[in-house]
TINUTI-456453 format. One record per residue (C-alpha): residue number from 1; x negated, z negated, y negated. Coordinates in steps of 0.5 Angstrom, whole numbers. Example, Ala and Ser with C-alpha at 12.3 -4.5 7.8 and 13.67 -1.06 7.14 Angstrom:
! TINUTI-456453
(node 1 (-25 -16 9)),
(node 2 (-27 -14 2)),
***
This chain:
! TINUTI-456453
(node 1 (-9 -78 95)),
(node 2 (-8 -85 91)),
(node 3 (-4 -88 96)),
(node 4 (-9 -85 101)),
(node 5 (-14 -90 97)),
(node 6 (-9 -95 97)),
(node 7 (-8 -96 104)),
(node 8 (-15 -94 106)),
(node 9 (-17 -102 102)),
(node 10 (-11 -105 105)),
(node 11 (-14 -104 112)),
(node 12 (-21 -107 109)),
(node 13 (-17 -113 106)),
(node 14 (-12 -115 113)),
(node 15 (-18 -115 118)),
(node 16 (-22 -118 113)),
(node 17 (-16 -124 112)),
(node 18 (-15 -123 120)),
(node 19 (-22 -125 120)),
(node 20 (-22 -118 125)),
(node 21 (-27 -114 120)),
(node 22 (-30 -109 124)),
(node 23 (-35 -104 122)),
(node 24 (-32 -97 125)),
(node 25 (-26 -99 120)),
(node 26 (-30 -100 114)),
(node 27 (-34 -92 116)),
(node 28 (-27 -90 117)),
(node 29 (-25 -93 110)),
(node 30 (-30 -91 106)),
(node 31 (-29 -83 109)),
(node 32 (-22 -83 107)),
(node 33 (-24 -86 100)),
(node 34 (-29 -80 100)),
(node 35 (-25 -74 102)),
(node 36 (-18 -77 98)),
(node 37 (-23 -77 92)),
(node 38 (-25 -71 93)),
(node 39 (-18 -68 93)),
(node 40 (-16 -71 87)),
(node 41 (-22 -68 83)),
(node 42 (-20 -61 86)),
(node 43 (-13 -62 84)),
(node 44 (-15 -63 77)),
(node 45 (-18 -56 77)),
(node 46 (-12 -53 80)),
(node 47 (-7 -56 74)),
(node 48 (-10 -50 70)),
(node 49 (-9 -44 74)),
(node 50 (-3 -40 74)),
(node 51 (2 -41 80)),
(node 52 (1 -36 86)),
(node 53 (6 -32 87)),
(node 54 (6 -31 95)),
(node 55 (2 -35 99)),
(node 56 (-2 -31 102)),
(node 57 (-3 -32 111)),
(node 58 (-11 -34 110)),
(node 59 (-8 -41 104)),
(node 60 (-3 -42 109)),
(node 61 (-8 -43 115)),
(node 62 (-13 -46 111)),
(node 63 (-8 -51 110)),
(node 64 (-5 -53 116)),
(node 65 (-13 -54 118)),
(node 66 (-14 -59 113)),
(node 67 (-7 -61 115)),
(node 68 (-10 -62 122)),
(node 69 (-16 -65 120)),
(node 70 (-13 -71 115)),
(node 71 (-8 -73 122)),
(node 72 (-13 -74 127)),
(node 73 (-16 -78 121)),
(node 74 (-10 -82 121)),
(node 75 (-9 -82 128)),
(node 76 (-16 -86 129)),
(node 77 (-12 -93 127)),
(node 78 (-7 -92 131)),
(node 79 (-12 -89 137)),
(node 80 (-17 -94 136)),
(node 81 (-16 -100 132)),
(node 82 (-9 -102 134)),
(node 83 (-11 -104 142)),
(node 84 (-16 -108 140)),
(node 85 (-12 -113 136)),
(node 86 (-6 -117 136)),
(node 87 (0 -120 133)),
(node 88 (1 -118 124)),
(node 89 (-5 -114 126)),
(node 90 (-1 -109 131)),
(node 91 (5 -109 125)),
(node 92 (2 -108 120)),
(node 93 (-1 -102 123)),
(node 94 (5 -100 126)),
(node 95 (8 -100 118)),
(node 96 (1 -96 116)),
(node 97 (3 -90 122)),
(node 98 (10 -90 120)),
(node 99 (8 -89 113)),
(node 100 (3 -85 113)),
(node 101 (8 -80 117)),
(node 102 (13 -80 112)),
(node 103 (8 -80 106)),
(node 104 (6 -73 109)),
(node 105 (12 -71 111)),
(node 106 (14 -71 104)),
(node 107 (7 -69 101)),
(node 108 (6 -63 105)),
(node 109 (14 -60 107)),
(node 110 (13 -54 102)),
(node 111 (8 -52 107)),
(node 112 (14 -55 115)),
(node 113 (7 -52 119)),
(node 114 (1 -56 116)),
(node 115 (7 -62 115)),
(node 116 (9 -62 124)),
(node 117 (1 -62 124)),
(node 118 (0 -68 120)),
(node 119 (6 -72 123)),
(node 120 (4 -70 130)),
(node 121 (-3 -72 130)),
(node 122 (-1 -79 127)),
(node 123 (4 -79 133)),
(node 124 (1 -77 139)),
(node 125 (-5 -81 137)),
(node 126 (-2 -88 135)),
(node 127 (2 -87 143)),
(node 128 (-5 -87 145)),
(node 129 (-6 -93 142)),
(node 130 (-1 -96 144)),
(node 131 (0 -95 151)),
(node 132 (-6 -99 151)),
(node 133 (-3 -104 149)),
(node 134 (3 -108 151)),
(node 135 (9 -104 154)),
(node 136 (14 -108 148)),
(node 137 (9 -106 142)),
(node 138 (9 -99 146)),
(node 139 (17 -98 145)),
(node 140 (17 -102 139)),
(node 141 (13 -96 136)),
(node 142 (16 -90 140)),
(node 143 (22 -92 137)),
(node 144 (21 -92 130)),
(node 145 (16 -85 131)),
(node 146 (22 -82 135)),
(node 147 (27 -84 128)),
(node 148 (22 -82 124)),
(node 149 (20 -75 127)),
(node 150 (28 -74 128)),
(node 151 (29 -75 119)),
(node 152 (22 -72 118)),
(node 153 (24 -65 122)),
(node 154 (32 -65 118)),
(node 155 (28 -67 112)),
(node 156 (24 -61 112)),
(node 157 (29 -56 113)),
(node 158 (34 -58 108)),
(node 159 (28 -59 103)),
(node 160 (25 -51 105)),
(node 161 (31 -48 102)),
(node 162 (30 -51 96)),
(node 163 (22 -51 95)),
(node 164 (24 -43 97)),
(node 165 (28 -43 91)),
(node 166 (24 -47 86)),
(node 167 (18 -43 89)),
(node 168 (22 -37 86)),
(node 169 (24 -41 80)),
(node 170 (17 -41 78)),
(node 171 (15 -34 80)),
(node 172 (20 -32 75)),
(node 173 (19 -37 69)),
(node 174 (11 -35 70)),
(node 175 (13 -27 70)),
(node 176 (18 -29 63)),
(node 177 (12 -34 60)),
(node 178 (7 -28 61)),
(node 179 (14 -23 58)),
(node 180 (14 -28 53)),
(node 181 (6 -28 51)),
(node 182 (6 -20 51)),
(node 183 (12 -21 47)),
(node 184 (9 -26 42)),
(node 185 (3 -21 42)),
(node 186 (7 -15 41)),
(node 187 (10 -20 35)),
(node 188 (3 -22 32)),
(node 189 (0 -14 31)),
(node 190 (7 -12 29)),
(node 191 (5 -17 23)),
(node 192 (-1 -15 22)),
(node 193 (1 -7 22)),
(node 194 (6 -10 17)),
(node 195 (2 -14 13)),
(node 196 (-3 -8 13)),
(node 197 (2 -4 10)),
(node 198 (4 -9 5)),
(node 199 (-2 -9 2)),
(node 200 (-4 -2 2)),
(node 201 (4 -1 -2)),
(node 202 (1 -7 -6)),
(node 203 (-6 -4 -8)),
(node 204 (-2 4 -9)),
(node 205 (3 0 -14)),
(node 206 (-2 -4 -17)),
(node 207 (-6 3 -18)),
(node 208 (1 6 -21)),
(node 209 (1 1 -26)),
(node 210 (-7 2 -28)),
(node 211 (-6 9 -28)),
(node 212 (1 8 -33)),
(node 213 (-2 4 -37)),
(node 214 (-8 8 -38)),
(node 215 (-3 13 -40)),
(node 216 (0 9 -45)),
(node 217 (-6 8 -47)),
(node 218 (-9 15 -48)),
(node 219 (-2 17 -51)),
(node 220 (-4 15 -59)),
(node 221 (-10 18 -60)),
(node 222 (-8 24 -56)),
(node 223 (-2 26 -60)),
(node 224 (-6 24 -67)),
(node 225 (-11 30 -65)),
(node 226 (-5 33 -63)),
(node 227 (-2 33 -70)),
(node 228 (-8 34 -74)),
(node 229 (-9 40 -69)),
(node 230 (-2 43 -70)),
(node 231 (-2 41 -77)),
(node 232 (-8 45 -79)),
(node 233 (-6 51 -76)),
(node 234 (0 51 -80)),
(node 235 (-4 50 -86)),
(node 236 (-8 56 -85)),
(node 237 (-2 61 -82)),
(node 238 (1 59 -89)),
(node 239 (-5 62 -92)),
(node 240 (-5 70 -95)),
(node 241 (-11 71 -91)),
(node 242 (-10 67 -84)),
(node 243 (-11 71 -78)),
(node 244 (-4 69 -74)),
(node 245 (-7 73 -68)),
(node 246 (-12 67 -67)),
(node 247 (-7 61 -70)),
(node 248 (-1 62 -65)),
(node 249 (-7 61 -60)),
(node 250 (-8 54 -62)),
(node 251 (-2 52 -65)),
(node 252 (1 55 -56)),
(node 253 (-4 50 -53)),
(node 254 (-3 44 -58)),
(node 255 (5 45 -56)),
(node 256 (2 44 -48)),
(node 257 (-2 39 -49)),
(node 258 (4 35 -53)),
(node 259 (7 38 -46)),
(node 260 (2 34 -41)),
(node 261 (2 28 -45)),
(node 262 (10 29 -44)),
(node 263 (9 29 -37)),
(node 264 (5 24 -36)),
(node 265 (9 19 -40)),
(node 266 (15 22 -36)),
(node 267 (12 18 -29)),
(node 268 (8 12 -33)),
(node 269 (17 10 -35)),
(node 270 (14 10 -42)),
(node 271 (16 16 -45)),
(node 272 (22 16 -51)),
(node 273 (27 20 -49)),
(node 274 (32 22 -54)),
(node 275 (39 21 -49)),
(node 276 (45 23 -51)),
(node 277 (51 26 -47)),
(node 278 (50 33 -45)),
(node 279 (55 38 -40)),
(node 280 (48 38 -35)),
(node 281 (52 46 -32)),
(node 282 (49 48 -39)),
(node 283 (42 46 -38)),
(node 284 (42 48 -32)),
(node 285 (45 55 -33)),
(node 286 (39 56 -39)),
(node 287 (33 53 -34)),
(node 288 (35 58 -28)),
(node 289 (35 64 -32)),
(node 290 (27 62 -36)),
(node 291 (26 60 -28)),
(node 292 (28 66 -25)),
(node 293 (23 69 -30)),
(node 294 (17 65 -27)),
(node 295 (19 66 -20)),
(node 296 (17 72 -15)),
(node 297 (21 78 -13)),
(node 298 (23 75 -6)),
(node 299 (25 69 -8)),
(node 300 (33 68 -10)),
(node 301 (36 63 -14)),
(node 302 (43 60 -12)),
(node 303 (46 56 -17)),
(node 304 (53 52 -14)),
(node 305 (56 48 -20)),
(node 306 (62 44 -18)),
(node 307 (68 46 -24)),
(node 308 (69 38 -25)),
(node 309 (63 35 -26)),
(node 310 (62 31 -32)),
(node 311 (57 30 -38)),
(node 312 (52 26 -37)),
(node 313 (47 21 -41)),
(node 314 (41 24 -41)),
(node 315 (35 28 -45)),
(node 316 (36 35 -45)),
(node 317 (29 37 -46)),
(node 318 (27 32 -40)),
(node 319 (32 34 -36)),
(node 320 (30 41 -36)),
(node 321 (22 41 -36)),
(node 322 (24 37 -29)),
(node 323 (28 42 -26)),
(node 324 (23 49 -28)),
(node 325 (18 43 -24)),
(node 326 (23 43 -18)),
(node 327 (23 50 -19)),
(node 328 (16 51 -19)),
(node 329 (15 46 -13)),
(node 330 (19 50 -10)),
(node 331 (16 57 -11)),
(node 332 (10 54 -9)),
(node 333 (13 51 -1)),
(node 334 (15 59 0)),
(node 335 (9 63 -1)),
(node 336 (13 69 3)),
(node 337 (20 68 -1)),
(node 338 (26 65 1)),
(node 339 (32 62 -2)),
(node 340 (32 56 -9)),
(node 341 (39 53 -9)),
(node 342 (41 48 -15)),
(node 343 (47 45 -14)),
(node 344 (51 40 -19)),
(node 345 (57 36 -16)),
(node 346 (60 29 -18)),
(node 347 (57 23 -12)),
(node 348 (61 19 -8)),
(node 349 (61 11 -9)),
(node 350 (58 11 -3)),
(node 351 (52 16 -5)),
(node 352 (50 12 -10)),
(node 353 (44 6 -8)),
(node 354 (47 -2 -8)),
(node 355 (42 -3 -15)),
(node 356 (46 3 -19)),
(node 357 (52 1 -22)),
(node 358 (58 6 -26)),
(node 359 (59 13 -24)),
(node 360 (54 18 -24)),
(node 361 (52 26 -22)),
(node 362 (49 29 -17)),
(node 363 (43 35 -17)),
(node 364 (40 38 -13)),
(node 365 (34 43 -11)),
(node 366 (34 45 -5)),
(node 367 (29 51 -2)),
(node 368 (28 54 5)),
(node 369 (20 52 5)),
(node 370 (15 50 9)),
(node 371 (18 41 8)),
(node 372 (14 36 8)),
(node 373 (11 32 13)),
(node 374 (13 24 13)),
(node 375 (5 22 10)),
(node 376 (7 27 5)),
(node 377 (13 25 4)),
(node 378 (11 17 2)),
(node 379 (5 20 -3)),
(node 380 (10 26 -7)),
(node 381 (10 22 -13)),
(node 382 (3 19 -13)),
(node 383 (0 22 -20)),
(node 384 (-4 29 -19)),
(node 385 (-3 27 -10)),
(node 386 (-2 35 -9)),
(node 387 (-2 39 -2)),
(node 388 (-4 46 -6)),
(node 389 (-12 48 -6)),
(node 390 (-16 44 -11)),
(node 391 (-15 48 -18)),
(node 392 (-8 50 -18)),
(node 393 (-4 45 -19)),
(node 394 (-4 38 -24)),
(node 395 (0 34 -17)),
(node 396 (5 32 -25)),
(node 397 (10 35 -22)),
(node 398 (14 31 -18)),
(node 399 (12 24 -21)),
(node 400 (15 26 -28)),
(node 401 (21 28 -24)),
(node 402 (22 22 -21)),
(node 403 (20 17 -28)),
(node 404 (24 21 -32)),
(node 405 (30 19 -27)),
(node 406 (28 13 -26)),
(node 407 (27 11 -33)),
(node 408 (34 15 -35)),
(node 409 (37 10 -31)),
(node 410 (38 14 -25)),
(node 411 (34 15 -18)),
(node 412 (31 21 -14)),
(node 413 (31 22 -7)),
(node 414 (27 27 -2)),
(node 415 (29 29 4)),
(node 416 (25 34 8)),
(node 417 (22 36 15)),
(node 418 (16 41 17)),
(node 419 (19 47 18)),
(node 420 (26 46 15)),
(node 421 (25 46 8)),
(node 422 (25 40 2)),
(node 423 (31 38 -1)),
(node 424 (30 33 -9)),
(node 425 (36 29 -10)),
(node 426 (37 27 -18)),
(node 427 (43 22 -19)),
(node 428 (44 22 -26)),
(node 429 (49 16 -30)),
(node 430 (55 20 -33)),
(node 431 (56 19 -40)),
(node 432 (62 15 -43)),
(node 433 (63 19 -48)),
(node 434 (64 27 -49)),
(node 435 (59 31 -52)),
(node 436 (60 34 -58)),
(node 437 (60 41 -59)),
(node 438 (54 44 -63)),
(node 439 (54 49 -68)),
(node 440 (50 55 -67)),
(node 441 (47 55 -74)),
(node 442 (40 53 -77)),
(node 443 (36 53 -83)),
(node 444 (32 60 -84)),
(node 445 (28 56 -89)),
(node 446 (25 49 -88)),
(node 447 (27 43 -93)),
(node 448 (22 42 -98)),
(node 449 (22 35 -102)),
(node 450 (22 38 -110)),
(node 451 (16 33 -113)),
(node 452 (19 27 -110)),
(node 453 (14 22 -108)),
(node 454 (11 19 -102)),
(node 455 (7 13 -100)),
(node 456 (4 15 -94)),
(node 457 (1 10 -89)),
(node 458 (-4 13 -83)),
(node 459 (-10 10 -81)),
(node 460 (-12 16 -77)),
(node 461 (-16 21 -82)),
(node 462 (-15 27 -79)),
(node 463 (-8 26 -78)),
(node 464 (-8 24 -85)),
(node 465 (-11 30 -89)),
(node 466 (-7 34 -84)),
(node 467 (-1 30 -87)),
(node 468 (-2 30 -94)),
(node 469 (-3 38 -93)),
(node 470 (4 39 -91)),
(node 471 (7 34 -94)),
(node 472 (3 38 -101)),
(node 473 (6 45 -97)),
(node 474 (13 41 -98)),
(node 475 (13 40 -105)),
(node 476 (12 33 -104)),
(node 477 (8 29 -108)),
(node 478 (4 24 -103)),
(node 479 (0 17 -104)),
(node 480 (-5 16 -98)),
(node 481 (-7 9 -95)),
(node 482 (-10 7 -89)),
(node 483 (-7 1 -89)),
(node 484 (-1 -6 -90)),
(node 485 (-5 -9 -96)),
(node 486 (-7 -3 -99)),
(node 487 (0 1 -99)),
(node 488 (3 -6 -101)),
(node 489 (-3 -6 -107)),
(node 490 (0 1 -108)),
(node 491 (7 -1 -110)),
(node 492 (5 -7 -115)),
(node 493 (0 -3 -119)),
(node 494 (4 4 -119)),
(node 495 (10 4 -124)),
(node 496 (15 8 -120)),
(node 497 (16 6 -114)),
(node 498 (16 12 -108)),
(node 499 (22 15 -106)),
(node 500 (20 15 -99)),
(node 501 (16 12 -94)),
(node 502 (12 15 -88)),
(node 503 (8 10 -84)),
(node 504 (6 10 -77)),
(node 505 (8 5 -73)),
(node 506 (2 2 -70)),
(node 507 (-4 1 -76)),
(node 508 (-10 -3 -76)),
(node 509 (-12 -11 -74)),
(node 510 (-5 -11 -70)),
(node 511 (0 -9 -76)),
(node 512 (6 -5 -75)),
(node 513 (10 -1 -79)),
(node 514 (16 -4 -78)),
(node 515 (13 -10 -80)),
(node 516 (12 -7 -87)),
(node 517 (18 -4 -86)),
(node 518 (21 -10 -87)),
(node 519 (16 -14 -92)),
(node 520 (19 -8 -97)),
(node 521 (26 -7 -96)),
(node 522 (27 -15 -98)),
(node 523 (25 -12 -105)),
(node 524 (26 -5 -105)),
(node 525 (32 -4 -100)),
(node 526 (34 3 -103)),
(node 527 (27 7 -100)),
(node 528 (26 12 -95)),
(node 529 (24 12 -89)),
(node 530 (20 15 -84)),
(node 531 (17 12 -78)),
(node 532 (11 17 -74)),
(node 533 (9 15 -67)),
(node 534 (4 18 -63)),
(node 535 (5 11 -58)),
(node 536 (9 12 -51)),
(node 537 (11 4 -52)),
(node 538 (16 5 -58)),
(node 539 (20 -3 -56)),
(node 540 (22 -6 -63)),
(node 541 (19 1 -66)),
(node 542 (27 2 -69)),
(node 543 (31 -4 -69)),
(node 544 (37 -2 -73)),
(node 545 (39 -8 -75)),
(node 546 (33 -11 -78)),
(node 547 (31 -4 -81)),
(node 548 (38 1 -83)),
(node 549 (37 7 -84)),
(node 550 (30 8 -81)),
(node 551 (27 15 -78)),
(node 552 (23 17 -71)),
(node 553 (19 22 -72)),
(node 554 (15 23 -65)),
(node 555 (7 26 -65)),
(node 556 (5 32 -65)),
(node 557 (11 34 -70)),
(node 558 (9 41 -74)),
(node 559 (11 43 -81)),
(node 560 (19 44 -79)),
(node 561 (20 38 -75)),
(node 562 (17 33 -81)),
(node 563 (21 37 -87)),
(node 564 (27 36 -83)),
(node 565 (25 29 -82)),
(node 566 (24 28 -89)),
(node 567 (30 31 -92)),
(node 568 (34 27 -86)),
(node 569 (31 20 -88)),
(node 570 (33 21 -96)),
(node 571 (39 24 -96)),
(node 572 (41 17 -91)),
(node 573 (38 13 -96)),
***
């Protein structure tokens, strides 16, 4: 359309130079200036639509209709200018038709109809011209047409082929461009989703970690009502008068709440486990048999212990709480009987997960329930998440299992499908080293101390008064401080210094018992001691090489439990 313009005003220029201006040629200019304009905007607008993918026969006539109307504009110089006027005039206008058919034959061969159209009009109209001039620039012109017209008509053959092909091209990078953007779309929620996701795991472990902390939190106070509880219970069934028929209840639920507390530490990864190497067939075969005791008669117990399978590093209190919880999950997912199967085999290198290094067993708890749905599965381990009706279950059981493998130093896996039944996977370290063979014995009468002293540091009154009285109960003769600096004011005003130390870890302003611990063993290196914590987090509770000889006596304890602790911590004085 540019060139359209350009040759319009050459026109106006070489009659005005020819001193031949007319004013036909100037209406003429100022309409192909105007229509190429208005093309030129049209084509702007055209740029920001997709290309079509067929020329439909309505486009196609249009533009050989507008191909038509742009020739018989073209054709008027040659029709009517060109008689009139002579020498450079009539070779100029010879060029300007020449070019004009070749301009359009190159501008319009995608389309070789409307392209025909535009070069014929030129033609037919620049030989009408000219065969009223005269007959040398009559055959001059026919000679150059008929040249052109014979290039112009291989030219548009050969190059159809390849506006077919590069049609097709654009059809299909058009079809791939709009694959790309549904593609990238696709990509772009799929993120979102993700993202989502992400975020819902980040807040779930957030919520997970508030809640393990709580836990830890609690854990203190609750176990020092717990000892104080149990403590004074076992003091008044010591009495000639005590009712044991109402004591046993207490000291019973006092034990469960140890339990529970237990649980609870269990999944916050905070609970203090006592591991030590263990043949897990044991344990199993003991759990089975209490598990039996608890389950319906319709529901069977298969017990499948591979004869090679090795000790383990474990708690073994811990280790059977998790199995009767697997037990009892397994009871509730069969409310029309079935099958518990626990199995114990050594497990495959390739069993066990990247992250896990060193040898380890493989439990199993497999039941023929009802299964979980996938949903159910990703919340299994949530604290109190629970599938049973409100009021029957804690939703502890499977997140106690979990932290307690977790913080073993092993992992659990759940495998289950909706109507297939719920399989638990522990794999649990192997112990370096072989269990040793315990005893049967025990002591029918606890240890007492024989008027041995004892400085006794708790900040908890309860627990304090519930300790003094047992410690008294033991034949011990006990000094209580609330406090650091009033045991320490203690020990400079008294004579003799105690024979053992009983101190909670964790005392008030942020003081520590191993703190003291250690302030006391520089000038009397040859004291007793006895650490209690009722804390779930016991890091640098006992360091052995900066406090030797140190006991842990975890809350709630009862009576036994601290004469043992006692006796235990003088002898290895």
């Amino acid at each position: 359309m540019l060139a359209n313009i350009a040759n319009a005003l050459s026109v106006l220029l070489i009659l005005w130079l020819e001193d031949q201006m007319r004013l036909d040629a100037v209406i003429w200019s100022m309409i192909v200036i105007g229509i190429a304009s208005l093309f030129l905007m049209r084509q702007a607008t055209r740029r920001r639509k997709p290309f079509p993918e067929r020329l439909s026969p309505r486009t196609y006539r249009r533009s050989v209709m507008q191909a038509a109307f742009l020739g018989m504009l073209w054709a008027y110089p040659g029709l009517v200018i060109l008689p009139d006027v002579d020498g450079p005039l009539q070779a100029f206008f010879i060029a300007l038709a020449s070019g004009m058919i070749a301009g359009g034959a190159i501008t319009l061969y995608p389309l070789p109809t409307a392209a025909y159209t535009f070069c014929g009009m030129i033609i037919a109209g620049s030989f009408i011209g000219f065969s009223r001039a005269n007959e040398p620039s009559f055959w001059a012109f026919a000679l150059v047409a008929t040249t052109f017209s014979i290039i112009i008509y291989q030219s548009i053959k050969r190059h159809e082929r390849i506006f077919v092909s590069e049609f097709e091209a654009r059809k299909i990078l058009d079809g791939q461009n709009e694959h790309m953007g549904e593609m990238l779309e696709t990509s772009r929620n799929d993120a979102l989703e993700e993202r989502k996701r992400s975020e819902e795991r980040l807040l779930q472990a957030q919520k997970l970690e508030a809640i393990g902390q709580l836990t830890a939190g609690i854990a203190h106070d609750f176990n020092n009502l717990l000892t104080a509880i149990r403590g004074h219970a076992e003091l008044l069934a010591m009495s000639d008068s005590a009712q044991h028929d109402l004591i046993d209840p207490i000291v019973q639920s006092s034990d469960r709440g140890a339990e529970l507390v237990r649980r609870l530490l269990a999944f916050a990864r905070q609970q203090a486990l006592a591991p030590r190497p263990v043949y897990p067939r044991e344990i199993i075969n003991e759990t089975t048999v209490l598990m039996r005791r608890t389950l319906r008669e319709d529901i069977e117990v298969n017990v499948d212990i591979a004869s090679d399978s090795w000790a383990i590093l474990i708690d073994p209190n811990l280790l059977s709480n998790a199995i009767l919880n697997l037990g009892t999950n397994a009871r509730d997912a069969m409310p029309n009987g079935g099958v518990i199967t626990i199995s114990l085999t050594n497990a495959a290198n390739e069993e066990v997960p990247s992250h896990l290094i060193g040898d380890f067993v493989r439990l199993c708890v497999r039941d023929t329930g009802a299964g979980m749905t996938k949903d159910t599965q990703q919340r299994a381990i949530e604290p109190f998440f629970t599938t049973k009706e409100f009021g029957t279950g804690s939703g502890l059981g499977l997140s106690m299992v979990y932290g307690f493998a977790i913080q073993s130093g092993g992992t659990m896996s759940i495998k289950s499908k909706p109507g297939a039944g719920t399989t638990i996977t522990l794999l649990l370290p192997k112990s370096p080293i072989s269990p040793q063979i315990e005893s049967g014995d025990t002591p029918k009468n606890v240890p007492t101390g024989s008027g041995k002293r004892v400085l006794l540091v708790e900040d908890n009154p309860s627990v304090r008064g519930s300790v003094i009285r047992l410690l008294e109960s033991l034949d011990y003769v006990v000094t209580a401080t609330q406090s650091v600096e009033t045991a320490i004011d203690v020990m400079m005003q008294t004579a003799e210094d105690p024979d053992i130390i009983l101190s909670d870890i964790v005392l008030p302003g942020g003081q520590r018992g191993t703190d003291f611990i250690r302030e006391i063993r520089r000038t009397h290196p040859k004291i007793a001691v006895v650490l209690m914590t009722g804390y779930a987090n016991t890091e640098g509770a006992v360091e052995e090489d900066a406090v030797e000889g140190v006991l842990l006596l975890n809350k709630p304890f009862g009576r036994a439990e601290l004469a043992v602790a006692m006796s235990e911590a003088f002898r290895e004085r």
